[in-house]
DRENTORKOL-3810 file (N, C-alpha, C; in nm, 4 decimals):
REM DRENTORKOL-3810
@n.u->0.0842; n.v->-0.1170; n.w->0.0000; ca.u->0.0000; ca.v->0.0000; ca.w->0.0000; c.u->0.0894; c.v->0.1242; c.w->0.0000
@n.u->0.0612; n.v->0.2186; n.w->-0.0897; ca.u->0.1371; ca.v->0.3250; ca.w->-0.1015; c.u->0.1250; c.v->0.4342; c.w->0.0488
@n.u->0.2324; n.v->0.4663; n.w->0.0440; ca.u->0.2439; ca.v->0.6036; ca.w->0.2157; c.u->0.1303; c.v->0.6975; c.w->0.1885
@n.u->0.0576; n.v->0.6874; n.w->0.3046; ca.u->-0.0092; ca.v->0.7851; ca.w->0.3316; c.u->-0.1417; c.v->0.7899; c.w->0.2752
@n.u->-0.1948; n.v->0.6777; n.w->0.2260; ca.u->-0.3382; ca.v->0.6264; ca.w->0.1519; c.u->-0.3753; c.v->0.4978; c.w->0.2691
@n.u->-0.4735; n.v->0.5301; n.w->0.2829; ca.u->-0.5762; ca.v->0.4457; ca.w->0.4108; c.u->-0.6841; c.v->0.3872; c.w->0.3165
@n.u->-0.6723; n.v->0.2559; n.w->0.3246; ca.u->-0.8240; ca.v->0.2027; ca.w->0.2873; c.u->-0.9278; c.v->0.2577; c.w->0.3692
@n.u->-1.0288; n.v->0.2800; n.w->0.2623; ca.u->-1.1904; ca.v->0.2891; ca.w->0.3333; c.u->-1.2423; c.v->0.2042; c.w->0.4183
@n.u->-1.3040; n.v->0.2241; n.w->0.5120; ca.u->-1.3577; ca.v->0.1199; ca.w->0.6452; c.u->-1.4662; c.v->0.0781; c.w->0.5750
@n.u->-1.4840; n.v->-0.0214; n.w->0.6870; ca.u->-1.5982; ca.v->-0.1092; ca.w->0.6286; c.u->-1.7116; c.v->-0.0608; c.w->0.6116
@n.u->-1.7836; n.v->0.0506; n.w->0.6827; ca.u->-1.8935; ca.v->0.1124; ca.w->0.6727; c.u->-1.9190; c.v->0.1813; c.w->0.5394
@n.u->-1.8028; n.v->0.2657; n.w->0.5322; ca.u->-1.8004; ca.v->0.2963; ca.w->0.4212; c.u->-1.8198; c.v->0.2462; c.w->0.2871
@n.u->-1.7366; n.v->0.0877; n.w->0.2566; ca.u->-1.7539; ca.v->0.0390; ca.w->0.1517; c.u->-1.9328; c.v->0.0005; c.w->0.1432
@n.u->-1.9438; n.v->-0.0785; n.w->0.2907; ca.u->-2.0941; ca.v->-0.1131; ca.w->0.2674; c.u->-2.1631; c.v->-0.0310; c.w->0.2294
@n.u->-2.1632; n.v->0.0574; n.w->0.2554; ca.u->-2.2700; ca.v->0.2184; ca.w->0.2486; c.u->-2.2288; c.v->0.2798; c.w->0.0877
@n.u->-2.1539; n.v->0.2378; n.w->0.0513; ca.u->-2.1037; ca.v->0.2937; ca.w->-0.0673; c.u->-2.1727; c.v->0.1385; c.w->-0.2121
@n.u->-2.1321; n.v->0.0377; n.w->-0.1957; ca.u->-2.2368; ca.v->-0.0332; ca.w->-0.2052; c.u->-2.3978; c.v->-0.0497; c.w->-0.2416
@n.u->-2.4349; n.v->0.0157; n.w->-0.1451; ca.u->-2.5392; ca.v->0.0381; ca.w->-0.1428; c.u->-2.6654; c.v->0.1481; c.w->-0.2012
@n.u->-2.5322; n.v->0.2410; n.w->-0.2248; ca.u->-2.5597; ca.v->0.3288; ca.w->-0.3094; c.u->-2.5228; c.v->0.2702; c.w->-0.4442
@n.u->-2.4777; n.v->0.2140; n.w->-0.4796; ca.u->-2.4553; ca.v->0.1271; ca.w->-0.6351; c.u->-2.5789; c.v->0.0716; c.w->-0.6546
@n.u->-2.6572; n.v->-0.0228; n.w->-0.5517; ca.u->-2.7350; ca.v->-0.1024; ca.w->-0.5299; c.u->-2.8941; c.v->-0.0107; c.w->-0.6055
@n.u->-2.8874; n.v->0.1024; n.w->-0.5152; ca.u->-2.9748; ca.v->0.2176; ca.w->-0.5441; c.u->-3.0033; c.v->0.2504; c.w->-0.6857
@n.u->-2.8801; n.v->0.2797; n.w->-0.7266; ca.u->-2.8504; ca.v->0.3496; ca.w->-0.8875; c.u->-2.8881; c.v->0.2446; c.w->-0.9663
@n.u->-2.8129; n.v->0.1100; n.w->-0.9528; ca.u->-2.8599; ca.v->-0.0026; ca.w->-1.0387; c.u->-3.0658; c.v->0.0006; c.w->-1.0322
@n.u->-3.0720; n.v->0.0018; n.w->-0.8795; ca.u->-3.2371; ca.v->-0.0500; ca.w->-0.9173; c.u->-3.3452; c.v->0.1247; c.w->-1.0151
@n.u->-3.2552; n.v->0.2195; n.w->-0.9649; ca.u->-3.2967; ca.v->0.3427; ca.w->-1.0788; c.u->-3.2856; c.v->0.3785; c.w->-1.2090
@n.u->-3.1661; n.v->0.2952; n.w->-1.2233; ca.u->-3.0769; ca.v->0.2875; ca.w->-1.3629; c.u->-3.2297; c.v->0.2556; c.w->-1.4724
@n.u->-3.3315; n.v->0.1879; n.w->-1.4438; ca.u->-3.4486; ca.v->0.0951; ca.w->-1.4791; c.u->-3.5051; c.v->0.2171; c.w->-1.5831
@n.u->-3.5200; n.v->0.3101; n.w->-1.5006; ca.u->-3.6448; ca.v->0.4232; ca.w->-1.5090; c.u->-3.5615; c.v->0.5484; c.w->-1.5273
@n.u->-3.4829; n.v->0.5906; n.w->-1.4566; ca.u->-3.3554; ca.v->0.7220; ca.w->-1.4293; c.u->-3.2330; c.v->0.7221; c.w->-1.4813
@n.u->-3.1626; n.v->0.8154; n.w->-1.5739; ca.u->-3.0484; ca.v->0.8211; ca.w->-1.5159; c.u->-3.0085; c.v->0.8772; c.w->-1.3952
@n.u->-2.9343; n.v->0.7965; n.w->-1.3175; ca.u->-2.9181; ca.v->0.7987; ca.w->-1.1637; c.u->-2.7560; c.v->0.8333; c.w->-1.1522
@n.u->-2.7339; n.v->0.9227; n.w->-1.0455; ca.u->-2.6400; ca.v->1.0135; ca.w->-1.0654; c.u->-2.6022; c.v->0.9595; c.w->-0.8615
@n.u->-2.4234; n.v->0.9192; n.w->-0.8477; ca.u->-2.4293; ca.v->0.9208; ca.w->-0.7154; c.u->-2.3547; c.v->1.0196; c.w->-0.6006
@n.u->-2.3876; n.v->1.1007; n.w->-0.5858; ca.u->-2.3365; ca.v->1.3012; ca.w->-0.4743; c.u->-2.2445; c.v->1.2242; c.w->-0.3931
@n.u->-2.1388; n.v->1.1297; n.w->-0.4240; ca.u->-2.0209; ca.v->1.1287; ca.w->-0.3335; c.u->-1.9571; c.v->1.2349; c.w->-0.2882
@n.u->-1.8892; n.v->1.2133; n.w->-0.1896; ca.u->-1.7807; ca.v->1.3189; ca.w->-0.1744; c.u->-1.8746; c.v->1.4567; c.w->-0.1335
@n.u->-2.0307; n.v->1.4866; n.w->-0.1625; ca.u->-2.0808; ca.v->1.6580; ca.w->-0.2198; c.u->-2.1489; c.v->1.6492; c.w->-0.0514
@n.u->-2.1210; n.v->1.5997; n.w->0.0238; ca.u->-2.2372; ca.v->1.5939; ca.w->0.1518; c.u->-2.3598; c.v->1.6829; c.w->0.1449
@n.u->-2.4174; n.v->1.6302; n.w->0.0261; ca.u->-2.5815; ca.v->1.6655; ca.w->0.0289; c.u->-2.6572; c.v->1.5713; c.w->0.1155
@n.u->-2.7461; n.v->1.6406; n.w->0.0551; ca.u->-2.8747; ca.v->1.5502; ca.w->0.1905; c.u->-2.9040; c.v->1.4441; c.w->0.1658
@n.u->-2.8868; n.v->1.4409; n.w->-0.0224; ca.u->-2.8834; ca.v->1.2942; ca.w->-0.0810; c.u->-2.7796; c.v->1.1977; c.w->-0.1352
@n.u->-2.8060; n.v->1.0811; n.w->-0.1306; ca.u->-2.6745; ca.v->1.0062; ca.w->-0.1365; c.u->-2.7058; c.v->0.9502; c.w->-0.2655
@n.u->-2.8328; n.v->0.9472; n.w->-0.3582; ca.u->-2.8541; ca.v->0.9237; ca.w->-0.4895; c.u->-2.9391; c.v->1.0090; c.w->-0.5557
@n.u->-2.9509; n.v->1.0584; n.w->-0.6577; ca.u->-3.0310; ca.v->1.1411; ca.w->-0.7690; c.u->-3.0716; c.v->1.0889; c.w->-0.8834
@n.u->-3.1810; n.v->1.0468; n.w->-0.8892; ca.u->-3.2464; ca.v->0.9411; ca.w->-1.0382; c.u->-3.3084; c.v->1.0971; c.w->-1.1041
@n.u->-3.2327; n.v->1.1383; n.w->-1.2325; ca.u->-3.3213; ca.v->1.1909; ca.w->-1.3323; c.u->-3.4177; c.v->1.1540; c.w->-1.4668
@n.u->-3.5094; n.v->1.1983; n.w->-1.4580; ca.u->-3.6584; ca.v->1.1323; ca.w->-1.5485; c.u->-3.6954; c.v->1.2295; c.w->-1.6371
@n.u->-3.7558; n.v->1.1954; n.w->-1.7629; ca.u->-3.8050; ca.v->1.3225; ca.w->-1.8192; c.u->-3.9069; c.v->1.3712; c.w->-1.7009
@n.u->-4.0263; n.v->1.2843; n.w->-1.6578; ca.u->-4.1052; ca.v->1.4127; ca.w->-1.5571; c.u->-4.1187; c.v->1.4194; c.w->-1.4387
@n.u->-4.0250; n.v->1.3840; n.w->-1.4038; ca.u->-3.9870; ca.v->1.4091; ca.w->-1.2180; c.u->-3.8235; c.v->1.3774; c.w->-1.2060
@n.u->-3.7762; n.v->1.3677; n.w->-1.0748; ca.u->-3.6824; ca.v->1.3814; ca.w->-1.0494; c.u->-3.6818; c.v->1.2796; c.w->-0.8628
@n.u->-3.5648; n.v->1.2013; n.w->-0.8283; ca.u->-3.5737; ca.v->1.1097; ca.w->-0.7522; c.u->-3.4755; c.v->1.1566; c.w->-0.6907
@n.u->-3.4859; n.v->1.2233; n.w->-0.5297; ca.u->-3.3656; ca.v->1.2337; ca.w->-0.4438; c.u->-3.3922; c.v->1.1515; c.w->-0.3423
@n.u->-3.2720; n.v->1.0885; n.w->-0.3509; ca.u->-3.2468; ca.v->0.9397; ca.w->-0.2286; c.u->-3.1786; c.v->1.0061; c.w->-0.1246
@n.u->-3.1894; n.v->0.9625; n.w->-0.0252; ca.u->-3.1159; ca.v->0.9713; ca.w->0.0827; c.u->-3.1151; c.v->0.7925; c.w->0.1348
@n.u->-3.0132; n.v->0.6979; n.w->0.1760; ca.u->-2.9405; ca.v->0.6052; ca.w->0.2234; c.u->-2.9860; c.v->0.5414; c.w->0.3253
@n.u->-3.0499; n.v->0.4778; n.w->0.4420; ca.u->-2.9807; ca.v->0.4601; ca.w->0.5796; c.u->-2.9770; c.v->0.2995; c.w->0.5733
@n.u->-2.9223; n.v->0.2503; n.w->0.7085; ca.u->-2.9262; ca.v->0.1484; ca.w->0.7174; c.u->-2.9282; c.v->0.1056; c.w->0.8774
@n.u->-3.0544; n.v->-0.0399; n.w->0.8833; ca.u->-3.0832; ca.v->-0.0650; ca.w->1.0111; c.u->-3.0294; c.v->-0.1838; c.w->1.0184
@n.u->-2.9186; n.v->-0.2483; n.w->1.1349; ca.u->-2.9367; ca.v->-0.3690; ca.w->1.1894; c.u->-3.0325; c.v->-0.4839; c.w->1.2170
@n.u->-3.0740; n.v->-0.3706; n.w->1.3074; ca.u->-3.1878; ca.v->-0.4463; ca.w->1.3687; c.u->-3.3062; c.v->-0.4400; c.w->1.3464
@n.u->-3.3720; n.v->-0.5368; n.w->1.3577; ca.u->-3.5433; ca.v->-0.5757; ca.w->1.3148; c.u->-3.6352; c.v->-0.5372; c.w->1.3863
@n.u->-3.7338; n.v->-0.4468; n.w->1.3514; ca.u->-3.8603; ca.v->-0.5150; ca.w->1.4477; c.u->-3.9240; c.v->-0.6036; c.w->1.4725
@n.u->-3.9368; n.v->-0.6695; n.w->1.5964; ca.u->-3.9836; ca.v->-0.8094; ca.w->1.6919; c.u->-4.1446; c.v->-0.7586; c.w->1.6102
@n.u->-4.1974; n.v->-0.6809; n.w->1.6454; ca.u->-4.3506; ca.v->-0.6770; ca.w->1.6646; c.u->-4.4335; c.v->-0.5829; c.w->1.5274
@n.u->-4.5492; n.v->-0.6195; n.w->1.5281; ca.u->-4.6292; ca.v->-0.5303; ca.w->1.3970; c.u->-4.6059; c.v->-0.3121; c.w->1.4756
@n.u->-4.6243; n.v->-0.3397; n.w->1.5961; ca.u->-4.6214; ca.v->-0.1985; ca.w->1.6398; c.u->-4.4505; c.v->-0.1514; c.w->1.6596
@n.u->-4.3269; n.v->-0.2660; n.w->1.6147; ca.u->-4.1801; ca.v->-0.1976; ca.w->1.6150; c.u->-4.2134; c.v->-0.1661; c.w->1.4461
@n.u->-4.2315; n.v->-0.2062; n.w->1.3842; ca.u->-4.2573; ca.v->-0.2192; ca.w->1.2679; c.u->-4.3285; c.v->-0.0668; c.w->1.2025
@n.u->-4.4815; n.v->-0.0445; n.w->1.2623; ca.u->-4.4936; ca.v->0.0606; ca.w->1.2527; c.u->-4.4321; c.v->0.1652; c.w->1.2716
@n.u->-4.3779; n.v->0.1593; n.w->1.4003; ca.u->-4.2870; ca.v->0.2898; ca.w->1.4376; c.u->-4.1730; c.v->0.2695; c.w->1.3822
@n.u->-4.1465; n.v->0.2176; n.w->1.2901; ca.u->-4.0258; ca.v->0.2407; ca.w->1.2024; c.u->-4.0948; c.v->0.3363; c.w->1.0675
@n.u->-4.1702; n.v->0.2561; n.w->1.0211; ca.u->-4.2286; ca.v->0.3526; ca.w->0.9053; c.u->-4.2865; c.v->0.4705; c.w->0.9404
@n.u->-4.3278; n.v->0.5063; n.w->1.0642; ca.u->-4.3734; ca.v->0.6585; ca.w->1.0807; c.u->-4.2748; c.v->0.7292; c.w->1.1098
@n.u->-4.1852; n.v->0.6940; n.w->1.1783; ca.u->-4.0220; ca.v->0.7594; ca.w->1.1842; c.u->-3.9191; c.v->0.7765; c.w->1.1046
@n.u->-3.9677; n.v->0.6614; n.w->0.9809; ca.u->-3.9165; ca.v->0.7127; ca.w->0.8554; c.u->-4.0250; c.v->0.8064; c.w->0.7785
@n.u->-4.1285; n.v->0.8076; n.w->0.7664; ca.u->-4.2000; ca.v->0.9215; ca.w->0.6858; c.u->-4.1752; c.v->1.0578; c.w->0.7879
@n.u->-4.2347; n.v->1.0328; n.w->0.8467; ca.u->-4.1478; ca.v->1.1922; ca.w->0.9670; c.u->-4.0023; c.v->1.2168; c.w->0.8885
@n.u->-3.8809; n.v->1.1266; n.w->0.9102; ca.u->-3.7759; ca.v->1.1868; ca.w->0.8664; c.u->-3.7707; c.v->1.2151; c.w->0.7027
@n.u->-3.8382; n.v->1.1471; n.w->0.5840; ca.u->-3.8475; ca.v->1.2137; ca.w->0.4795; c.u->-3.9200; c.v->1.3317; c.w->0.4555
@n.u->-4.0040; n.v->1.3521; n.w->0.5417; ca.u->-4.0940; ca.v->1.5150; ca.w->0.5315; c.u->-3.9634; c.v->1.6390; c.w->0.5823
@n.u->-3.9251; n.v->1.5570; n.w->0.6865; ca.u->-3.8526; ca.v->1.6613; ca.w->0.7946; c.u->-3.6816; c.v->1.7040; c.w->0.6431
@n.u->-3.6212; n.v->1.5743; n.w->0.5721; ca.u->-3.5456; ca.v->1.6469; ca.w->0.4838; c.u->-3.5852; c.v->1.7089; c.w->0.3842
@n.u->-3.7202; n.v->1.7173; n.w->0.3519; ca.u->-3.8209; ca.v->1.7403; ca.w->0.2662; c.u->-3.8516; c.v->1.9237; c.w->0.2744
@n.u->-3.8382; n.v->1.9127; n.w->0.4158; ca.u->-3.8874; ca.v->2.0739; ca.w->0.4833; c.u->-3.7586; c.v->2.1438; c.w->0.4850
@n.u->-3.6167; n.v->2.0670; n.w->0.4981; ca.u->-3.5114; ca.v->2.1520; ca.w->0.5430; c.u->-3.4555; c.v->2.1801; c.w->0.4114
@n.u->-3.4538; n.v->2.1029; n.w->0.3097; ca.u->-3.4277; ca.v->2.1234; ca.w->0.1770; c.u->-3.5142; c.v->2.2249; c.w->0.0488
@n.u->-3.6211; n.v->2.2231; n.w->0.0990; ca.u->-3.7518; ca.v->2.2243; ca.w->0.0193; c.u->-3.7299; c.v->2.4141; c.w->-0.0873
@n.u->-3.6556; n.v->2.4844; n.w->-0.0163; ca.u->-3.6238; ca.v->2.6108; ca.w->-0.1556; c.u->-3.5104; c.v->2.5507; c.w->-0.2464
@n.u->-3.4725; n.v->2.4640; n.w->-0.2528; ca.u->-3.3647; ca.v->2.3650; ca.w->-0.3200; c.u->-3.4272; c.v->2.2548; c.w->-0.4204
@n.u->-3.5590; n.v->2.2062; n.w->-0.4232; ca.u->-3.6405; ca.v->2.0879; ca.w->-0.4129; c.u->-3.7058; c.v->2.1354; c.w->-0.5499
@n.u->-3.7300; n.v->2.0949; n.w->-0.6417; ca.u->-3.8368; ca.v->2.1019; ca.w->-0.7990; c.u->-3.9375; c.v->2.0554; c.w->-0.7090
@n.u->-4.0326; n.v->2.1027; n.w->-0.8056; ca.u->-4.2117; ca.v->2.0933; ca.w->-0.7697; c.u->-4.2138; c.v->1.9410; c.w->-0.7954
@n.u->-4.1493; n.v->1.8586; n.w->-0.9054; ca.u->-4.1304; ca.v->1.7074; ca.w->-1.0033; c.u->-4.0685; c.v->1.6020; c.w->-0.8979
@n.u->-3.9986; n.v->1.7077; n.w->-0.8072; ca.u->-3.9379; ca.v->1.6004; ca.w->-0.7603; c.u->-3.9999; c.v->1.4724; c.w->-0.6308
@n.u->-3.9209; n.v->1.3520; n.w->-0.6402; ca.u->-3.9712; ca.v->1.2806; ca.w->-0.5103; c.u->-3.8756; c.v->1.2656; c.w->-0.4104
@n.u->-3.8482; n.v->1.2666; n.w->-0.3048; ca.u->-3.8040; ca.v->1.2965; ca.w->-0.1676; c.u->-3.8060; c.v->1.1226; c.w->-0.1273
@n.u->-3.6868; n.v->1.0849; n.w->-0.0963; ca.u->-3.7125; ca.v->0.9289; ca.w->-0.0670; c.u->-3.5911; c.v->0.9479; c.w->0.0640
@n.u->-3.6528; n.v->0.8482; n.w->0.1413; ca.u->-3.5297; ca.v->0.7682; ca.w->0.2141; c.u->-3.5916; c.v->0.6040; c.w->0.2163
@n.u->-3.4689; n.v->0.5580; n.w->0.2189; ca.u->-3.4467; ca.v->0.4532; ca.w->0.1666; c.u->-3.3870; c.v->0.3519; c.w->0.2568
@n.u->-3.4171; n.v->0.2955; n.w->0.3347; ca.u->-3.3462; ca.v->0.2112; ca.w->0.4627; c.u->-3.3010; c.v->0.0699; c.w->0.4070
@n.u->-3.2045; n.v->0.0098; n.w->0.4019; ca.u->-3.1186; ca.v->-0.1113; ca.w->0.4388; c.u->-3.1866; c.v->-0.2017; c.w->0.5152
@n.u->-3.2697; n.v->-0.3059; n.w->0.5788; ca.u->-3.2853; ca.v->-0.3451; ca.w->0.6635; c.u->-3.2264; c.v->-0.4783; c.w->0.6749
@n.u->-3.1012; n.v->-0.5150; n.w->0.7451; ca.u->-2.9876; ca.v->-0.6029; ca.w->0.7081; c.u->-3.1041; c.v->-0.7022; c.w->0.7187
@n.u->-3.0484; n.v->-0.8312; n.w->0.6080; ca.u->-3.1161; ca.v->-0.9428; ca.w->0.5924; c.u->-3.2451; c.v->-1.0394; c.w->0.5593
@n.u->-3.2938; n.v->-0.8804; n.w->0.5414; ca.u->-3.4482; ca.v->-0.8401; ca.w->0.4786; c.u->-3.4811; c.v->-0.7510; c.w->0.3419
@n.u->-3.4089; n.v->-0.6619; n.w->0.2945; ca.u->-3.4108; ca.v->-0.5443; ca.w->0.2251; c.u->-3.4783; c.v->-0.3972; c.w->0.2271
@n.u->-3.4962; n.v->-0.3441; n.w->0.1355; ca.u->-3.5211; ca.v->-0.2527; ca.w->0.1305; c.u->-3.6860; c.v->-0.1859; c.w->0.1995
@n.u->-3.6805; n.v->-0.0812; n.w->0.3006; ca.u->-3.7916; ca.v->-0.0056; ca.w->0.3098; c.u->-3.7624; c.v->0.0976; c.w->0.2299
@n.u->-3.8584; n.v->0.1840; n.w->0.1704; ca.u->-3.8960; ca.v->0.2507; ca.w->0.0693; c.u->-3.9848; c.v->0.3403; c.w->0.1081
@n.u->-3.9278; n.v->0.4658; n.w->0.1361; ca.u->-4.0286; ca.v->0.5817; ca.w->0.1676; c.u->-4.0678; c.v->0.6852; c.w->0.1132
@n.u->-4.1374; n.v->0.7094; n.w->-0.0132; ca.u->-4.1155; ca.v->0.8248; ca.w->-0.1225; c.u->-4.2464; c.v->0.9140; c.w->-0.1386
@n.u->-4.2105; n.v->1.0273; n.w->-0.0840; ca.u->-4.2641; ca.v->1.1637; ca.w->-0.0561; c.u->-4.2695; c.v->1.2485; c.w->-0.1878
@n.u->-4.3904; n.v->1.2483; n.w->-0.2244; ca.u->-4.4159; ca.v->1.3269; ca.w->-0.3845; c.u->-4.4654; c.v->1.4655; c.w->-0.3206
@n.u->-4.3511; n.v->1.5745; n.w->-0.3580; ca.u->-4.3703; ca.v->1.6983; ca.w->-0.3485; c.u->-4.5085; c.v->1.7847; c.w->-0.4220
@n.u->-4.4794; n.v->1.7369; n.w->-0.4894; ca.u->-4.6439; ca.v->1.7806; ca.w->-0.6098; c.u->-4.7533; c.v->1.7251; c.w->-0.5171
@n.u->-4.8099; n.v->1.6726; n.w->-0.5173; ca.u->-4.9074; ca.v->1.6278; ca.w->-0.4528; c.u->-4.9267; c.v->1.5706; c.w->-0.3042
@n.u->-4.8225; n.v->1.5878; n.w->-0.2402; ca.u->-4.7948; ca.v->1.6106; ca.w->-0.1111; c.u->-4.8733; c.v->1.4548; c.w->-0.0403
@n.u->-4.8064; n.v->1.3576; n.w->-0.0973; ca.u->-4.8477; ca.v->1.2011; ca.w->-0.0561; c.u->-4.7159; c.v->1.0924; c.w->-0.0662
@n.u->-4.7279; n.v->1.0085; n.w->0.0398; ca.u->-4.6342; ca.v->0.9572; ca.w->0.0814; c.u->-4.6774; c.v->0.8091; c.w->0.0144
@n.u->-4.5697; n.v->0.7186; n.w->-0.0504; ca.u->-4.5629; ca.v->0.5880; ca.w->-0.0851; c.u->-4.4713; c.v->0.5005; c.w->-0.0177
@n.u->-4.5214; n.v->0.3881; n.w->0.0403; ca.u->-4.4158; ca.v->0.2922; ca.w->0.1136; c.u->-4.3949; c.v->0.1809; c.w->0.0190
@n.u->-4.2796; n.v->0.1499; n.w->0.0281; ca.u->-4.2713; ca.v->0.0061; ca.w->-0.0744; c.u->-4.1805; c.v->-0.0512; c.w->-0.0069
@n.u->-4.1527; n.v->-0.2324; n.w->-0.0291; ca.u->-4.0935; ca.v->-0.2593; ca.w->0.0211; c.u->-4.0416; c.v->-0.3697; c.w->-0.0806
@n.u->-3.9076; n.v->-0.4144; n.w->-0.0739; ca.u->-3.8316; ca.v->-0.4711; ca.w->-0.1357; c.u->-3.7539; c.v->-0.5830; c.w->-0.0808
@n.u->-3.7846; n.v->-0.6971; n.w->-0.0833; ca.u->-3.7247; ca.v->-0.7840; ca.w->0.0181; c.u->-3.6226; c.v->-0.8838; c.w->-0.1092
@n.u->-3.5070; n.v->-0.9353; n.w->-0.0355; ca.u->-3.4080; ca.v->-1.0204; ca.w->-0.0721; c.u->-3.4317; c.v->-1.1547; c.w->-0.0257
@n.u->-3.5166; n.v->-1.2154; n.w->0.0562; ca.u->-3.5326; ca.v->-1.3581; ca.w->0.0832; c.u->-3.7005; c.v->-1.4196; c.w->0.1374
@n.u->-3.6949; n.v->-1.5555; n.w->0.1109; ca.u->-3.7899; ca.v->-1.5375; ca.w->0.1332; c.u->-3.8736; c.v->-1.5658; c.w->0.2893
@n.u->-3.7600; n.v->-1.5659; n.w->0.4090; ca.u->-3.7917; ca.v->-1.4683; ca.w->0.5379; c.u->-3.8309; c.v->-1.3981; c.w->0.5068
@n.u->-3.8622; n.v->-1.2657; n.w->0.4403; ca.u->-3.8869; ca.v->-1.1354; ca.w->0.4088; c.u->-4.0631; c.v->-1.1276; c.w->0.3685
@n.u->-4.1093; n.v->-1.2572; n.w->0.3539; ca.u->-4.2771; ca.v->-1.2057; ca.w->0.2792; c.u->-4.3412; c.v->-1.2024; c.w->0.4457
@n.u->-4.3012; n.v->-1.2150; n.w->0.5147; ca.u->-4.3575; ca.v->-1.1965; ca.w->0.6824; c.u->-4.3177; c.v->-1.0065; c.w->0.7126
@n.u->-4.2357; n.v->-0.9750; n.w->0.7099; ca.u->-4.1923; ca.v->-0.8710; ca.w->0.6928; c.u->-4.2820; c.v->-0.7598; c.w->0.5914
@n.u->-4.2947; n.v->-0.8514; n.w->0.4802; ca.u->-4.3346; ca.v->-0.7282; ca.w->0.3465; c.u->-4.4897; c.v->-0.7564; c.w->0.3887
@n.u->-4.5505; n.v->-0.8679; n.w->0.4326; ca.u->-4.6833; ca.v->-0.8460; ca.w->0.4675; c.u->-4.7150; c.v->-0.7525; c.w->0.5814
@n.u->-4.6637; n.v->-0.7200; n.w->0.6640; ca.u->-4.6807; ca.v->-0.6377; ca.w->0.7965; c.u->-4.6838; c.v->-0.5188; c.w->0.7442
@n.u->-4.5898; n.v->-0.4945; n.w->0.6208; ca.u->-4.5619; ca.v->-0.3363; ca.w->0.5860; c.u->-4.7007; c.v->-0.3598; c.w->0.4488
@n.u->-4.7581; n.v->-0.4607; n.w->0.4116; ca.u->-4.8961; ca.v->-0.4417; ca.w->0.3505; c.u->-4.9894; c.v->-0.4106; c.w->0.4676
@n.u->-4.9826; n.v->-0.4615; n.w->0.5861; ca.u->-5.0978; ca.v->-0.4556; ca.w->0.6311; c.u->-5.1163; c.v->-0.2929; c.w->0.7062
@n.u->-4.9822; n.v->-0.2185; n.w->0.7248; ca.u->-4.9628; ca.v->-0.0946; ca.w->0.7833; c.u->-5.0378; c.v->0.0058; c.w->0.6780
@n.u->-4.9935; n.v->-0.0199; n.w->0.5412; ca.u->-5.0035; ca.v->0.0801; ca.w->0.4107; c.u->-5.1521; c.v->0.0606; c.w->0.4180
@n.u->-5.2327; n.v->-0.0540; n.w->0.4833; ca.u->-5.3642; ca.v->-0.0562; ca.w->0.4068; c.u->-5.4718; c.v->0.0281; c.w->0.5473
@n.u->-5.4125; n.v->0.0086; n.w->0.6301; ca.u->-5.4792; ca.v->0.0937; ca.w->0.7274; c.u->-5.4836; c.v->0.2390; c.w->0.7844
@n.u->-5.4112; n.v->0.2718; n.w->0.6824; ca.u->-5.4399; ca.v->0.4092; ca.w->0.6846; c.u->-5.5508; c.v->0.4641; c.w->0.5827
END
C-alpha cells in the first residue's frame, strides 16, 4: 500500500455499495447520478423526463420483533423524509420525489417516497429472501390501514 493512503472502512464500503445497489435498481427508469464526496442531503439522484428522484441512504441492523416496532419504524421514517423534505424544500423542484431509503440487514429494502407535487407519501418494500414475505406483509398490512 502506497504512504499515506488508508483504505476505506468497512462502513463505508458497505454504504457505498449500497448506493450502487440504489442506482442499479434506478438505472431501470432514471439516469441515476451518485453526490459522493458533495455531503448533500442525498446520497442518490435518479433523473426522469417528468420528475426527479432524491435518495437519501440509511441502514438498520436491527429488526422489528412486533407489527407496532414495525410501525414505528415507518412513521419515523416518513417523519424523517418530510422533515429532509422541509429543510431542503427552496432547493427541491415541484417534479421532484423525496425518498429515504433504509437497508434493513437481511431483509431489504424499506422505501419511503414523498411526492412533493401532490404532497403524498408511498411505502414500498423490497425484500431479498424469502424470510422477508412476513416482513413485506406487515408493511402491507400498515399501508392498508391508513
Amino acid at each position: 500500500m502506497m504512504k499515506g493512503m488508508d483504505m476505506p472502512n468497512r462502513n463505508y464500503i458497505r454504504g457505498r455499495n449500497k448506493e450502487y445497489e440504489a442506482m442499479r435498481y434506478l438505472n431501470t427508469m432514471y439516469l441515476a447520478l451518485r453526490t459522493a464526496g458533495s455531503h448533500s442531503p442525498f446520497d442518490v439522484v435518479g433523473l426522469g423526463k417528468n420528475n426527479v428522484m432524491l435518495v437519501q441512504l440509511k441502514r438498520r441492523k436491527d429488526m422489528p420483533k412486533s407489527y407496532k416496532g414495525w410501525k414505528s419504524l415507518r412513521t419515523k421514517s416518513i417523519n424523517m423524509t418530510k422533515k429532509i423534505f422541509k429543510e431542503n424544500k427552496e432547493n427541491i423542484p415541484l417534479n421532484a420525489w423525496v425518498c429515504l431509503w433504509t437497508w434493513l440487514d437481511y431483509v431489504g429494502w424499506l422505501q419511503i417516497n414523498y411526492c412533493v407535487a401532490e404532497d403524498r407519501t408511498v411505502v414500498r418494500y423490497i425484500g431479498k429472501s424469502k424470510q422477508c414475505e412476513r416482513y413485506e406483509n406487515t408493511i402491507k398490512q400498515l399501508s392498508e390501514s391508513e
